[in-house]
Phi, psi and omega in degrees: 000340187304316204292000163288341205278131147332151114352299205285339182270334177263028179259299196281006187278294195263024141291321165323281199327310185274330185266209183208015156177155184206153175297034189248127189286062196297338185284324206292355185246142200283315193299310187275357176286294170325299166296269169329299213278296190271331178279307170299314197063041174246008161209166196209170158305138139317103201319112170054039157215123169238038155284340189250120124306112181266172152244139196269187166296165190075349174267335154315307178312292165020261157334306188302292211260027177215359185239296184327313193275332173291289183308309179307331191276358165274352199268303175320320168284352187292313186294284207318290193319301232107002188253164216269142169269087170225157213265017183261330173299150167238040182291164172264151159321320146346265215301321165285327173257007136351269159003290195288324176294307178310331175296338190262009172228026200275011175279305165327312193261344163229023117300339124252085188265119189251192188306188174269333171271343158308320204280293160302001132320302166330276201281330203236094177270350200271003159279206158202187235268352199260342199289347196254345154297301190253034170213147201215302194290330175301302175323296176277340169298332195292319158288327135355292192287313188287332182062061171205145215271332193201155182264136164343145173286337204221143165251161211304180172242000167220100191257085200235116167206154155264124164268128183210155165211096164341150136226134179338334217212024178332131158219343167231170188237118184260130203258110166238181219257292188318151206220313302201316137335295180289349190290344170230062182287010202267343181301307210270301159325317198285302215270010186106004223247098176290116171254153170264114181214115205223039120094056165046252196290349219259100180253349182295330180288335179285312188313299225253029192256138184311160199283308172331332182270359169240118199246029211188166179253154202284091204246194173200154196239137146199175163347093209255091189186153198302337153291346203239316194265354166277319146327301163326292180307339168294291236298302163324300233272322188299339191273276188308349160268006172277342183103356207239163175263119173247132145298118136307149179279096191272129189310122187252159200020092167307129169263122171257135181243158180307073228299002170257038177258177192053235217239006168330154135238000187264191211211172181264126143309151184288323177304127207319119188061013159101343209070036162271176161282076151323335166285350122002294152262141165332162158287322176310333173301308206282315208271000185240343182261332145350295175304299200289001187267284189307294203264036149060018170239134181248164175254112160313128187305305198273034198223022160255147185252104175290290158010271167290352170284304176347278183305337194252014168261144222266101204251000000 
């Protein structure tokens, strides 16, 4: 529940932390309504004002030891970047470690820096392409983070990058279709795990990356739907002319979804085996893609456990 509180709410927490009452409308969030107010009792109304939000005893400790570390590692990068630490962002937990990744690849990203609707298509999926339209302040932070005055009228014509997000101790490199993996990278760190992310249909950049540089063995997460496994098969064929082994990640108790559900569009081709390269996959692979082509279903990337597929396989 922490990871609901906004910017703008764990901002106005430690303005509390530091005063002793403040002008925020803080109950409107499900977590500090819950939490603070009805369980903890460590903040209250002002006695006949309920525009003012006190803190009660006990909320400083609180604070220290379930907030504080939270708030400080946004307020510091807020700092690092450049941008003002104030209660005026209302970013989400999304929307902040967004931020951060685009800050760690931002040399990358502006050598092919595309419009604002590419961009947000990129960075925000759970959003759509327009979000950066109707967040104007989100928009200048980001030229901000990039050091650059404005995003291009037009994107590039070869909009080819890589996204990583280093960990100390690399023993595997996990490749992913979903950009969204990287953005909660700490799980992935703990275990060894260097992710990879090169802009969904984008394989040119991998044809041009020297062989040498995947140095670990290689595994790849995606989609389990007729775009993402076709991608796989460039993606295999772009490996193996390298000298190197790419794995697919086989789902284990797989959640199958409805291939016309959300906002999916890709769809099973009529042709024998969607009109993959069955020699690609595995037999457990052809047999699980077998099922979702006859029952009209994909597996989401992100309803997949990469991690423990990792770690348990058998080489």
């Amino acid at each position: 529940m922490r990871e609901e509180l906004t910017w703008r709410e764990l901002e106005g927490l430690h303005r509390l932390y530091k005063g002793k009452s403040i002008r925020l409308k803080l109950m409107n969030n499900v977590y500090i309504k819950r939490v603070l107010y009805e369980i903890e009792r460590i903040i209250d109304f002002k006695n006949g004002n309920v525009n003012i939000i006190e803190k009660q005893e006990g909320f400083d400790k609180f604070f220290e030891e379930k907030l504080l570390c939270h708030y400080q590692y946004y307020a510091d990068f807020f700092e690092a970047v450049g941008i003002e630490i104030s209660a005026k962002r209302k970013y989400s937990e999304y929307v902040l470690k967004s931020l951060m990744l685009i800050h760690k690849n931002k040399e990358e990203l502006k050598n092919t820096l595309s419009t604002p609707h590419m961009f947000s298509s990129n960075f925000f999926e759970e959003k759509d392409s327009k979000f950066l339209d109707d967040n104007k302040q989100l928009r200048k932070d980001i030229l901000t983070i990039l050091g650059v005055e404005e995003f291009p009228m037009q994107s590039p014509k070869t909009q080819q990058w890589r996204l990583v997000v280093d960990c100390k101790d690399p023993k595997y490199i996990l490749l992913c279709e979903n950009i969204d993996f990287l953005k909660d990278p700490w799980l992935f760190r703990e275990n060894n795990i260097e992710l990879w992310y090169l802009g969904g249909n984008n394989t040119k950049k991998l044809e041009e990356l020297p062989s040498e540089k995947i140095k670990y063995p290689i595994y790849y997460v995606c989609d389990w739907d007729y775009h993402g496994l076709e991608i796989y098969t460039r993606i295999k064929k772009i490996v193996a002319e390298k000298e190197k082994q790419i794995k697919l990640l086989l789902p284990s108790n797989p959640m199958l979804k409805p291939i016309n559900s959300g906002k999916h569009h890709s769809k099973w081709r009529k042709e024998d085996f969607s009109n993959l390269n069955n020699t690609c996959f595995s037999k457990e692979a052809q047999d699980l893609i077998k099922i979702l082509i006859d029952k009209n279903k994909w597996i989401e990337e992100q309803t997949i456990k990469p991690i423990e597929l990792i770690l348990n396989q058998i080489d």
